[in-house]
N, CA, C and O atoms as a DFTB+ gen file, in Angstrom:
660 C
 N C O
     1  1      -1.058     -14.073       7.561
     2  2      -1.284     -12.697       7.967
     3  2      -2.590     -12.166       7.365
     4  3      -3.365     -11.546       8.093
     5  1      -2.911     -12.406       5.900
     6  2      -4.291     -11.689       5.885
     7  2      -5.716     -12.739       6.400
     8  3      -6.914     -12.505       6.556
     9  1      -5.021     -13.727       6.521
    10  2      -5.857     -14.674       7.479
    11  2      -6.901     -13.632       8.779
    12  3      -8.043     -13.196       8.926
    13  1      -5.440     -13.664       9.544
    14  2      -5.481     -12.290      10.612
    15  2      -6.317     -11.268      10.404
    16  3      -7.185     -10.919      11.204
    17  1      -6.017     -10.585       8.986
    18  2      -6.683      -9.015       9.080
    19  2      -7.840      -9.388       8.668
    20  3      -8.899      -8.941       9.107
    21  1      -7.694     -10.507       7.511
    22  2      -9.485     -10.865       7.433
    23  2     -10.764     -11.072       8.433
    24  3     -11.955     -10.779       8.317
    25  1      -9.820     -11.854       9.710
    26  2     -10.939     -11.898      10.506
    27  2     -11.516     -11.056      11.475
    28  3     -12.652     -10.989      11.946
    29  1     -10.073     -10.186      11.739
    30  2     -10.264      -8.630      12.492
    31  2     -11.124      -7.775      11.334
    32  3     -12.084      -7.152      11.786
    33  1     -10.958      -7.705      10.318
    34  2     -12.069      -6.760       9.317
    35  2     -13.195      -7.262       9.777
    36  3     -13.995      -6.391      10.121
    37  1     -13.654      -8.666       9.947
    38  2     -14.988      -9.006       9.735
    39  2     -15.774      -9.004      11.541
    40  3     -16.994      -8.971      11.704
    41  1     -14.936      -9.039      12.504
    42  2     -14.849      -8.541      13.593
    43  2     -15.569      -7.293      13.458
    44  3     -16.768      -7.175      13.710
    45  1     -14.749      -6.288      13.022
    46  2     -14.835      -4.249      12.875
    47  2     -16.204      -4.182      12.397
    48  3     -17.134      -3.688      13.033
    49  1     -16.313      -4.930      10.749
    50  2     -18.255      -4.844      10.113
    51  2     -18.610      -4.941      10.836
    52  3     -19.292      -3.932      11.012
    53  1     -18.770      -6.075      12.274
    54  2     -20.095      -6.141      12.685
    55  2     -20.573      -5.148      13.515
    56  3     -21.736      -4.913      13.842
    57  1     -19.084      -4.340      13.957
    58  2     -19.496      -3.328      14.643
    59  2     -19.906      -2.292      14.150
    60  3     -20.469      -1.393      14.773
    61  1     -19.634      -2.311      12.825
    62  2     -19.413      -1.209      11.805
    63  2     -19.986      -1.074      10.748
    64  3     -19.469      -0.592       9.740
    65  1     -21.366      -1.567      10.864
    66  2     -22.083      -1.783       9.774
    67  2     -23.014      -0.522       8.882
    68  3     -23.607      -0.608       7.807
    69  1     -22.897       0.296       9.547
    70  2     -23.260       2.130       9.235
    71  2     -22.461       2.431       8.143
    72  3     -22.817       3.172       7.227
    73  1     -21.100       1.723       8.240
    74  2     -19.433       2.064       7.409
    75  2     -19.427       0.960       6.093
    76  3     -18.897       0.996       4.983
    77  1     -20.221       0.045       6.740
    78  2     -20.151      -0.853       5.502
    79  2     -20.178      -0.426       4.265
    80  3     -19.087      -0.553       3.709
    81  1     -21.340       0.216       3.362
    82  2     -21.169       0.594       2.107
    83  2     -20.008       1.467       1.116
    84  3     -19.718       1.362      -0.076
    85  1     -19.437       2.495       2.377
    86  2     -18.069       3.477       1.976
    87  2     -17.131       2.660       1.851
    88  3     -16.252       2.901       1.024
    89  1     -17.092       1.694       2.504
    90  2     -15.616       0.775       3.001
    91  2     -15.393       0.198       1.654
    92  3     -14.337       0.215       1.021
    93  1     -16.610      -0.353       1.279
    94  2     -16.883      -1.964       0.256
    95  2     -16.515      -1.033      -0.921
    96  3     -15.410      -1.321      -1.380
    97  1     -17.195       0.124      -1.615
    98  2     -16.983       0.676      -2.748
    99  2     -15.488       1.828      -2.728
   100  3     -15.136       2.121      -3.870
   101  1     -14.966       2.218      -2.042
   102  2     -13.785       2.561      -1.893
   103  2     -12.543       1.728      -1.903
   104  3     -11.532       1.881      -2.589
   105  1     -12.786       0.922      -1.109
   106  2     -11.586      -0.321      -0.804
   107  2     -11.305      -1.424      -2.299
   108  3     -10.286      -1.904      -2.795
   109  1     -12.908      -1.502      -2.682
   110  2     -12.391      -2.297      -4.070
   111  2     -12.296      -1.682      -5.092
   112  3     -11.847      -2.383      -5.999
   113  1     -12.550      -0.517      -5.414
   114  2     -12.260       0.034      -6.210
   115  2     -10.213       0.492      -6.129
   116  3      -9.342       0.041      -6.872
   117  1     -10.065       1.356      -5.123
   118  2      -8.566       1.342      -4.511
   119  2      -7.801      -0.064      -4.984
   120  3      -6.858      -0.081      -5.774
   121  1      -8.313      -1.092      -4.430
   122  2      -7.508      -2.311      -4.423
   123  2      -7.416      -2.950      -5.660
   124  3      -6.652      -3.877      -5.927
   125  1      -8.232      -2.414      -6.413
   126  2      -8.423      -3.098      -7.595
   127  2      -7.329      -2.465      -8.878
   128  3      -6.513      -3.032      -9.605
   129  1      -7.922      -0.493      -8.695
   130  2      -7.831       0.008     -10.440
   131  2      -5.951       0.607      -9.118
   132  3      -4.936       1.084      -9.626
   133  1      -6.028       0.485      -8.395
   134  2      -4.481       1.063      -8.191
   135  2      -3.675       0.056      -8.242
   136  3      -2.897       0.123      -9.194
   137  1      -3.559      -0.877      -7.562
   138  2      -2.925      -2.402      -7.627
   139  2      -2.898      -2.768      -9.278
   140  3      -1.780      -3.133      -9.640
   141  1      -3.575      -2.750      -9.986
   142  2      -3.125      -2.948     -11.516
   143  2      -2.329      -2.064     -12.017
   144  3      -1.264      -2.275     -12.597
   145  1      -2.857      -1.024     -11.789
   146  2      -1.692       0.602     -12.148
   147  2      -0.235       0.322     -11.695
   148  3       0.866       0.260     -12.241
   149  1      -0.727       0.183     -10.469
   150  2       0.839       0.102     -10.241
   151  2       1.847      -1.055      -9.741
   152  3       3.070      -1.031      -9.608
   153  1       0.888      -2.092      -9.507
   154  2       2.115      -3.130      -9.316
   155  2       2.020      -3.585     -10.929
   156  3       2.949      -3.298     -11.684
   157  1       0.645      -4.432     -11.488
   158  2       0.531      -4.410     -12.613
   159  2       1.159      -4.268     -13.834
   160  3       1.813      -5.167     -14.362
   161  1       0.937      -2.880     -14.422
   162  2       1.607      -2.273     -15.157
   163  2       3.186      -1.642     -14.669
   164  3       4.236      -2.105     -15.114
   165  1       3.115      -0.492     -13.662
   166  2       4.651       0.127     -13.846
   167  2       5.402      -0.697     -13.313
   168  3       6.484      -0.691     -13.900
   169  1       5.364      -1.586     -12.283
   170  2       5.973      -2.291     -11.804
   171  2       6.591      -3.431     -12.330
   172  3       7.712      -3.762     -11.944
   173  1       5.824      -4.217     -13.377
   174  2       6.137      -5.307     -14.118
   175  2       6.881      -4.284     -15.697
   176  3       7.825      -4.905     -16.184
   177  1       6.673      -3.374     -16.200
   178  2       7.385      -2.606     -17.103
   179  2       8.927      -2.236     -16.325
   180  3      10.051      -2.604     -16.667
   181  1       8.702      -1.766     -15.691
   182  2       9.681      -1.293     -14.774
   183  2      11.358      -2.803     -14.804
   184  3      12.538      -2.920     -15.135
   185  1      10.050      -3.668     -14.112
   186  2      10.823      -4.749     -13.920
   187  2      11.257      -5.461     -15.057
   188  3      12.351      -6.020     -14.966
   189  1      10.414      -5.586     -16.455
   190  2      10.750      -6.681     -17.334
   191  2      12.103      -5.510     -18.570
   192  3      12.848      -5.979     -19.430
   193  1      11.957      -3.960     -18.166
   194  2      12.946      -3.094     -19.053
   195  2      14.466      -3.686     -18.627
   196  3      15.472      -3.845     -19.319
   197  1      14.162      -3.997     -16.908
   198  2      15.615      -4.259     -16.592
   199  2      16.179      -5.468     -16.698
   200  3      16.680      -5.957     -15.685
   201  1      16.205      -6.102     -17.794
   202  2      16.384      -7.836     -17.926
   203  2      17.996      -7.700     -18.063
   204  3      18.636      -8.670     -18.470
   205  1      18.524      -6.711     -17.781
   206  2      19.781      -7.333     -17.956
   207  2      20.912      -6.881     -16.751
   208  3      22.122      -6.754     -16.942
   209  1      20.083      -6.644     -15.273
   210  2      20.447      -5.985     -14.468
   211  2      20.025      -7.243     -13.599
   212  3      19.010      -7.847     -13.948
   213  1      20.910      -7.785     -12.219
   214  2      21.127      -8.578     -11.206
   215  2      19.157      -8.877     -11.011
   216  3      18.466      -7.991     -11.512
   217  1      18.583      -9.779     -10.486
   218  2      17.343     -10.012     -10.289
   219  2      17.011      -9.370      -9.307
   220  3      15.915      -8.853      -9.522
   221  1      17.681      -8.959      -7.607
   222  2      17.374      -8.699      -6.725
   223  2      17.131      -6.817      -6.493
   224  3      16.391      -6.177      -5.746
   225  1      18.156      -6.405      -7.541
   226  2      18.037      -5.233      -8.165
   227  2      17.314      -4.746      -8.881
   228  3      17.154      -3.525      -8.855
   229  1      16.721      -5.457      -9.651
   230  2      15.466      -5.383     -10.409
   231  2      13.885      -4.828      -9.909
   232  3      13.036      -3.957     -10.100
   233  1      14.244      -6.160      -9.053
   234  2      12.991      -5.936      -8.051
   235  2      12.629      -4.620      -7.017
   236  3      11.631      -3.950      -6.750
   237  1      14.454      -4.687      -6.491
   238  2      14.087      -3.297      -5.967
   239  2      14.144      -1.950      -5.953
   240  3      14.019      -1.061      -5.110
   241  1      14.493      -2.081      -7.780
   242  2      14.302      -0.913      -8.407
   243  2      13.057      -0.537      -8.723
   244  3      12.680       0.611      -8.487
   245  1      12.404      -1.290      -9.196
   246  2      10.933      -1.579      -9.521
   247  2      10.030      -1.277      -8.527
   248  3       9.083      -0.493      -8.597
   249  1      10.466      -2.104      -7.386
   250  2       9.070      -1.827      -6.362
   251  2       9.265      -0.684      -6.112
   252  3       8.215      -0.043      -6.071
   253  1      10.886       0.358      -5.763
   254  2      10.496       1.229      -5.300
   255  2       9.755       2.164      -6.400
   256  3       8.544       2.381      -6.363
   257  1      10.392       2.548      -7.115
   258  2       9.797       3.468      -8.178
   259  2       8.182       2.790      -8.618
   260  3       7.417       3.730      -8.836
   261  1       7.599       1.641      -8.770
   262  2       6.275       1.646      -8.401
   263  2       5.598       2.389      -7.242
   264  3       4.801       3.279      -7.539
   265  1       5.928       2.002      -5.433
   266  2       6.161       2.550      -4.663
   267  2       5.774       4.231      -5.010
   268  3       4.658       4.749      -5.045
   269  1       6.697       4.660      -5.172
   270  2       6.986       6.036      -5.425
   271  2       5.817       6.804      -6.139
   272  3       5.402       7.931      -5.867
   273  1       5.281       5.750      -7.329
   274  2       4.171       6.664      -8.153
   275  2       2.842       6.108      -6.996
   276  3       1.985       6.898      -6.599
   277  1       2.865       5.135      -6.717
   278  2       1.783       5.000      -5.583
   279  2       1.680       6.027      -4.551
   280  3       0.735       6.690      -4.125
   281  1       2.840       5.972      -4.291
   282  2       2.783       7.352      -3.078
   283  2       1.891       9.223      -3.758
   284  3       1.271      10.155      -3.244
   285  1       2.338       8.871      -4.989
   286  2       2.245      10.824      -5.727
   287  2       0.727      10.724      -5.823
   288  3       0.010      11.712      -5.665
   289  1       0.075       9.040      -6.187
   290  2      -1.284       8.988      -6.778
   291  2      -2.369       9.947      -5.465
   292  3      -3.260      10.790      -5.565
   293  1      -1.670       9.234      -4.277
   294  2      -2.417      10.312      -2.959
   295  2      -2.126      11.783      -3.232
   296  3      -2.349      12.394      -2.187
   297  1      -1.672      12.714      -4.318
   298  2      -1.553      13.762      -4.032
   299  2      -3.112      14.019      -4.028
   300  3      -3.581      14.907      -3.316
   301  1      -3.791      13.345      -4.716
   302  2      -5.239      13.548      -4.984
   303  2      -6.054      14.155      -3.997
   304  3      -6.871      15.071      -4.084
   305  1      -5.463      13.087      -2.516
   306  2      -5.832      13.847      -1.598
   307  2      -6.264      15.222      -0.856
   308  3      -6.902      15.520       0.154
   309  1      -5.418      16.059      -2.130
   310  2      -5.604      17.120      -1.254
   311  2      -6.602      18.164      -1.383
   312  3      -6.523      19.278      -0.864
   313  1      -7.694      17.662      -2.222
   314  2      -8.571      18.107      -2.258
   315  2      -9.978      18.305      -1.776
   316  3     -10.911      19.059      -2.054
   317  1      -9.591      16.627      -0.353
   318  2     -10.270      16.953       0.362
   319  2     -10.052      17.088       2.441
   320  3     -10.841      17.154       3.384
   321  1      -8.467      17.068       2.281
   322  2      -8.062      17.196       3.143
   323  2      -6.747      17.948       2.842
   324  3      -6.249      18.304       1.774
   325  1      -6.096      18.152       4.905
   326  2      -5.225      19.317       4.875
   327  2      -3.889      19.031       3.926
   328  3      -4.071      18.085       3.158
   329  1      -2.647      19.629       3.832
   330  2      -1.470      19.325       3.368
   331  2      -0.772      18.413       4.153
   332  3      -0.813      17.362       3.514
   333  1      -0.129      18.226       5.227
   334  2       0.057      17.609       6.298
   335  2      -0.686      15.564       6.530
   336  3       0.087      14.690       6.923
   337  1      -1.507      15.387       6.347
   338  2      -2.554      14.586       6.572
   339  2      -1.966      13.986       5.315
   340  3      -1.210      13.026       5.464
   341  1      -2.292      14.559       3.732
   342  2      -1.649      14.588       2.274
   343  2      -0.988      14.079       2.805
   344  3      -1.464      13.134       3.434
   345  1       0.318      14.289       2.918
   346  2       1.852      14.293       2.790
   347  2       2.230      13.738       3.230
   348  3       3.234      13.220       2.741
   349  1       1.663      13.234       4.894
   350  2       1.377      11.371       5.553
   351  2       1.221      10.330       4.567
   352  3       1.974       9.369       4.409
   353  1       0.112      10.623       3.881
   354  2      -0.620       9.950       3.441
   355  2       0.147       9.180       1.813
   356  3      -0.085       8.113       1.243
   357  1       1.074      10.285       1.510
   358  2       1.591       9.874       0.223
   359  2       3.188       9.441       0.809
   360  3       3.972       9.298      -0.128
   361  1       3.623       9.277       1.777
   362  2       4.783       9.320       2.217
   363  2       4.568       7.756       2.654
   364  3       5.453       6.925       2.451
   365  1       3.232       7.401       3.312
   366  2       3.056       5.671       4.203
   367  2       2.790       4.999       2.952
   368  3       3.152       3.826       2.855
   369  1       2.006       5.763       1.631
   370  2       1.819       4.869       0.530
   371  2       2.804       4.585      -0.123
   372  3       2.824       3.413      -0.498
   373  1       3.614       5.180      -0.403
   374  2       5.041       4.837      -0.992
   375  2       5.523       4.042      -0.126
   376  3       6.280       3.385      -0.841
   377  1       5.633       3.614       0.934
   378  2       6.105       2.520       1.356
   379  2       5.434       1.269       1.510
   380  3       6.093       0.255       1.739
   381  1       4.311       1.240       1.418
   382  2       3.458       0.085       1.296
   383  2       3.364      -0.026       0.032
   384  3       3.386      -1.164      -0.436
   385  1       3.239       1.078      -0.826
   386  2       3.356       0.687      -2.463
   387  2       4.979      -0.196      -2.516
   388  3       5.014      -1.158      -3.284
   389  1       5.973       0.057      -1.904
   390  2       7.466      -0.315      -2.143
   391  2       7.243      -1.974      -1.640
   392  3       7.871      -2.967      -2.009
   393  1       6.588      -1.912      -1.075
   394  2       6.500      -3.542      -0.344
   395  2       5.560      -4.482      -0.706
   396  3       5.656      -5.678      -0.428
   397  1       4.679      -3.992      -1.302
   398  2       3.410      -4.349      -2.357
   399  2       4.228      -4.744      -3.732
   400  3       4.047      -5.812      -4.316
   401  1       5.078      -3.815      -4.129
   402  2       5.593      -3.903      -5.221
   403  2       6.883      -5.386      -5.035
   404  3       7.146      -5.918      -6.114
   405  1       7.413      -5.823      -4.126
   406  2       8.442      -6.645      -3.643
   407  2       7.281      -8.043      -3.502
   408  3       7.613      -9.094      -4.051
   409  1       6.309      -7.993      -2.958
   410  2       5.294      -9.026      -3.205
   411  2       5.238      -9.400      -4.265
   412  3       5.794     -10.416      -4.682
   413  1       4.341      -8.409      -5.094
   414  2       4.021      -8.872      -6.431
   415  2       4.656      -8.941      -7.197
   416  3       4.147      -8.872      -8.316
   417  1       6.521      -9.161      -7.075
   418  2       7.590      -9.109      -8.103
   419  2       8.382     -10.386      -7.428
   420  3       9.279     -10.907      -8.091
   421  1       8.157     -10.754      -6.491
   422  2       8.316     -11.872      -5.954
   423  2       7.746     -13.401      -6.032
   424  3       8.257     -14.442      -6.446
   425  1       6.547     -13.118      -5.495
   426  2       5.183     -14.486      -5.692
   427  2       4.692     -14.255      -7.204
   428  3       3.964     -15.072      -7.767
   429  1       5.012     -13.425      -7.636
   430  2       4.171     -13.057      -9.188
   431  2       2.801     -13.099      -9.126
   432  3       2.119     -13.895      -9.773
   433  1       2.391     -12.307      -8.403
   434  2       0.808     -12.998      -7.729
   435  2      -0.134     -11.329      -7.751
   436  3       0.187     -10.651      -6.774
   437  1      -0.775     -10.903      -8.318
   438  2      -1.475      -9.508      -8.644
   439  2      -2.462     -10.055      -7.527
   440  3      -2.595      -9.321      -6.548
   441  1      -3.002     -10.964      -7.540
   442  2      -4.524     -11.170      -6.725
   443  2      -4.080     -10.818      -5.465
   444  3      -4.742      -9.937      -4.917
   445  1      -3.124     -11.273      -4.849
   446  2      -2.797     -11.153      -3.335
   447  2      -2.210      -9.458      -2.856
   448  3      -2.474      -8.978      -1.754
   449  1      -1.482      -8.811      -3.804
   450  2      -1.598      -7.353      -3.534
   451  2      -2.682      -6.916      -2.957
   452  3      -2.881      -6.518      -1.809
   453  1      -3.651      -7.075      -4.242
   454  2      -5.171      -6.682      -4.426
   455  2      -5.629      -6.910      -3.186
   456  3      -5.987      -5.958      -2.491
   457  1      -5.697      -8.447      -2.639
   458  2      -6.487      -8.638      -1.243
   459  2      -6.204      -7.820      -0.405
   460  3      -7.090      -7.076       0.015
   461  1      -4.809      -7.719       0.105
   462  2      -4.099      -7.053       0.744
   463  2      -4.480      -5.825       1.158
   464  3      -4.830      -5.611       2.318
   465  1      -4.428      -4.660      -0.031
   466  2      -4.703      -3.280      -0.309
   467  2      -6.479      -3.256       0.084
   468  3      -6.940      -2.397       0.836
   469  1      -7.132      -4.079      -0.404
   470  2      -8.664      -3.961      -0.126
   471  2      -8.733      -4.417       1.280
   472  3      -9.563      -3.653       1.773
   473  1      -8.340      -5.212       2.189
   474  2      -8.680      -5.551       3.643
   475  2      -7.639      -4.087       4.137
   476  3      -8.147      -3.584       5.139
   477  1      -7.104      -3.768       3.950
   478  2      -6.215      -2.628       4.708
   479  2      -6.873      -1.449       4.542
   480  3      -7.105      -0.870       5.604
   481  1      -7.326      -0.796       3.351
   482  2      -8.465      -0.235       3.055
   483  2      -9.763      -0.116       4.071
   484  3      -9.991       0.702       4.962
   485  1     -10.379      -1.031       3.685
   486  2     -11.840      -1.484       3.676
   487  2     -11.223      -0.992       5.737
   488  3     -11.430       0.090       6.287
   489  1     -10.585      -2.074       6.284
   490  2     -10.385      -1.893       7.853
   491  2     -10.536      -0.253       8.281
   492  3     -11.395       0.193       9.041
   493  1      -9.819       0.272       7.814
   494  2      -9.687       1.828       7.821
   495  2     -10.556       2.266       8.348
   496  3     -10.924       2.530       9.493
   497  1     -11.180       2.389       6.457
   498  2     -12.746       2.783       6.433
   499  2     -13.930       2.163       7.479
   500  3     -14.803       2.926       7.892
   501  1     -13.910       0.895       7.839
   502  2     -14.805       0.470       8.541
   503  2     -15.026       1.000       9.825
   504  3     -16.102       1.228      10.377
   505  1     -13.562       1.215      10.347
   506  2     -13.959       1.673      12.222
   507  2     -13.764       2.953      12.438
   508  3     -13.980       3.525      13.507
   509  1     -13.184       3.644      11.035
   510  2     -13.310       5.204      11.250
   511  2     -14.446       5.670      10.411
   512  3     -14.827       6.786      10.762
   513  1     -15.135       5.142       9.367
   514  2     -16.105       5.592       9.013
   515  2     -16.088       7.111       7.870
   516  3     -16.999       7.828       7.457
   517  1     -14.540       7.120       7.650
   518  2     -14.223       8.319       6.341
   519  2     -12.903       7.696       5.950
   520  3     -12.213       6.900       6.586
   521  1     -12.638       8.418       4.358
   522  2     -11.471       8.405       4.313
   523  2     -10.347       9.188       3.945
   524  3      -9.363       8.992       3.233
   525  1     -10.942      10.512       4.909
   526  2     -10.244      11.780       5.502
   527  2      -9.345      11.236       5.838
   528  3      -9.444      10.014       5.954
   529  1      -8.215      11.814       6.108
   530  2      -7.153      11.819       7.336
   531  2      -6.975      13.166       8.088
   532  3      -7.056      14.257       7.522
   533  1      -6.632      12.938       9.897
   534  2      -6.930      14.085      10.187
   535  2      -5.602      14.583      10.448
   536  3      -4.708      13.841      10.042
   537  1      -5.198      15.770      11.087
   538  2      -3.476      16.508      10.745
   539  2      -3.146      16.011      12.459
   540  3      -3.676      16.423      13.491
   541  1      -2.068      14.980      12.263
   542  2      -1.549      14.561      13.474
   543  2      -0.507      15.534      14.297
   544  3      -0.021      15.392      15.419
   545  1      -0.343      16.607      13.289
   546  2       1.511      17.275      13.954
   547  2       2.104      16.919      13.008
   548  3       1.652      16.112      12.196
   549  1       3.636      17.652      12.914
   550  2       4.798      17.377      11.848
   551  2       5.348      15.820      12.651
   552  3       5.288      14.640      12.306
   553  1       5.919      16.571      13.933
   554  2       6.665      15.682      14.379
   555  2       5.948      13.804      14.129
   556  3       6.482      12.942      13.432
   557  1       4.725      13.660      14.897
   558  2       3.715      12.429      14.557
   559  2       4.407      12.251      13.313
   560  3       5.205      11.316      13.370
   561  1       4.364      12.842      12.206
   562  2       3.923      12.594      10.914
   563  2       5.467      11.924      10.570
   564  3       5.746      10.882       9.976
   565  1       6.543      13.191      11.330
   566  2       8.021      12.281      10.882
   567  2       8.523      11.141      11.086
   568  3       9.231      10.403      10.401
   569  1       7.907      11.044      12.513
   570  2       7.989       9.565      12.993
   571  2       7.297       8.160      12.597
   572  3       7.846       7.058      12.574
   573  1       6.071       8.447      12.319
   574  2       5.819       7.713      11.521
   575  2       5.842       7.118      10.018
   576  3       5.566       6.023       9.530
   577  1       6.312       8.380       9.505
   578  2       7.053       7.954       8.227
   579  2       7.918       7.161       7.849
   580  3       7.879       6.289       6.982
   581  1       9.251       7.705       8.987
   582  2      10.299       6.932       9.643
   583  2      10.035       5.523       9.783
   584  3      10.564       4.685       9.052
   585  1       9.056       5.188      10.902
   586  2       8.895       3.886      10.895
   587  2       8.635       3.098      10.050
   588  3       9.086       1.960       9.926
   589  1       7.367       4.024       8.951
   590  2       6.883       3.025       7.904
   591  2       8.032       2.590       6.806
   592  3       7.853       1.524       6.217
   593  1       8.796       3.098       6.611
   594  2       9.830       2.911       5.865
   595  2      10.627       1.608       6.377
   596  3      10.768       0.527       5.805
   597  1      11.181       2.107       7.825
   598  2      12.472       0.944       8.440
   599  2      11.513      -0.258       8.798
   600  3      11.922      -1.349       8.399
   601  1      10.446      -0.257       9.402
   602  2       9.546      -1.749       8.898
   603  2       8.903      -2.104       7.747
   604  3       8.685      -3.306       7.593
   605  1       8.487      -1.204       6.755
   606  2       8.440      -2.130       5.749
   607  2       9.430      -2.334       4.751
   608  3       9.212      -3.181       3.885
   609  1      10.273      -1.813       4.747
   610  2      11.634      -1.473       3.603
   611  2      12.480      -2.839       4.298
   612  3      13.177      -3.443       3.483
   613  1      12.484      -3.370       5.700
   614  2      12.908      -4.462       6.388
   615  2      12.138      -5.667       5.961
   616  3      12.727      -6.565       5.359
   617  1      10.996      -5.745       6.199
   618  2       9.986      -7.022       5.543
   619  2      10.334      -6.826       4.011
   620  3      10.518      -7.912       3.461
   621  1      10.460      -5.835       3.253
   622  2      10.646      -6.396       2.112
   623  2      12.327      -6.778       1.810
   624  3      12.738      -7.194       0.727
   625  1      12.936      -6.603       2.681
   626  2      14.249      -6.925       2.629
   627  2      14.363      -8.585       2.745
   628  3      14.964      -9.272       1.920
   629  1      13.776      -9.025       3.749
   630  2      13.429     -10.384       4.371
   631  2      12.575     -11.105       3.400
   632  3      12.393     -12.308       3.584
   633  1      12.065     -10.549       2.451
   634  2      11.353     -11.603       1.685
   635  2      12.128     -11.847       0.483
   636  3      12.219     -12.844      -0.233
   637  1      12.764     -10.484       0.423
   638  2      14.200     -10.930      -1.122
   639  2      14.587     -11.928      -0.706
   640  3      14.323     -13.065      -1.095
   641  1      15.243     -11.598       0.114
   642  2      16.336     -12.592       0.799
   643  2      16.017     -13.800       0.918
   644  3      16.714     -14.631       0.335
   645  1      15.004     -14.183       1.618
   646  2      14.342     -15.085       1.258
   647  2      13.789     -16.146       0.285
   648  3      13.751     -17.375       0.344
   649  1      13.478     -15.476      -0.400
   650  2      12.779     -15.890      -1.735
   651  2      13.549     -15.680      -2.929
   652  3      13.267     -16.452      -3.846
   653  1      14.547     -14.743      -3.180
   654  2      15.092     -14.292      -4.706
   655  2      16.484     -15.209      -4.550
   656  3      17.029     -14.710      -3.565
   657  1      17.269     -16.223      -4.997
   658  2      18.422     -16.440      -4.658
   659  2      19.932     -15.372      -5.548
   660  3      21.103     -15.571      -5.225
């Protein structure tokens, strides 16, 4: 899969080469000092406090409440965009933080978050060229919340399962 987004990112640059410099210093910076913050640190604290709680529970106590502070870190947002847009914005990160966090408590693998978060990033930035968000509607916003949750809260279900016996 980041096979995939890698080569669709590098696809987007060429179209998008005006975007290039915002993308590159936003995206690695993001992918870098947040992905340590929070899968990193709270996530692996999180996870290594609960050593005496089921493994699969662990994990998904951990990712979410990693998750969760990933999501609040976008409150930041709102200083340069609306409330609404915000509140998207910290609502889809908490769930990609929750599933980020199930990765990297899984594979034990910090680098591959990191990639992850920086090509998802960086893509963004590349073909929209900010990293505003603009106010879709409530409703947009519920529904997609909705979704981001029941598909990624599902993939990370499928990789416990998978992977944790």
């Amino acid at each position: 899969m980041a096979t995939v987004l890698a080569i669709i990112t590098i696809l987007i640059v060429i179209g998008n080469v005006k975007n290039l410099p915002l993308a590159l210093m936003v995206s690695l910076q993001a992918g870098i000092v947040e992905e340590v913050i929070c899968r990193g640190i709270i996530s692996k604290y999180i996870y290594n406090d609960l050593n005496k709680v089921e493994e699969k529970r662990r994990i998904w106590i951990s990712a979410i409440s990693s998750g969760l502070a990933f999501g609040m870190l976008h409150f930041i947002n709102l200083f340069r965009q609306g409330l609404l847009p915000t509140i998207n914005q910290v609502i889809a990160a908490a769930a990609i933080g929750m599933l980020f966090g199930v990765i990297y408590l899984v594979y034990k693998n910090l680098f591959g978050t990191i990639f992850i978060h920086f090509l998802n990033d960086f893509w963004i930035i590349a073909v929209t060229g900010t990293i505003t968000e603009q106010d879709s509607g409530t409703i947009a916003m519920i529904i997609s919340s909705v979704l981001y949750w029941i598909i990624l809260g599902f993939i990370a279900w499928r990789i416990i399962k998978k992977k944790v016996v």
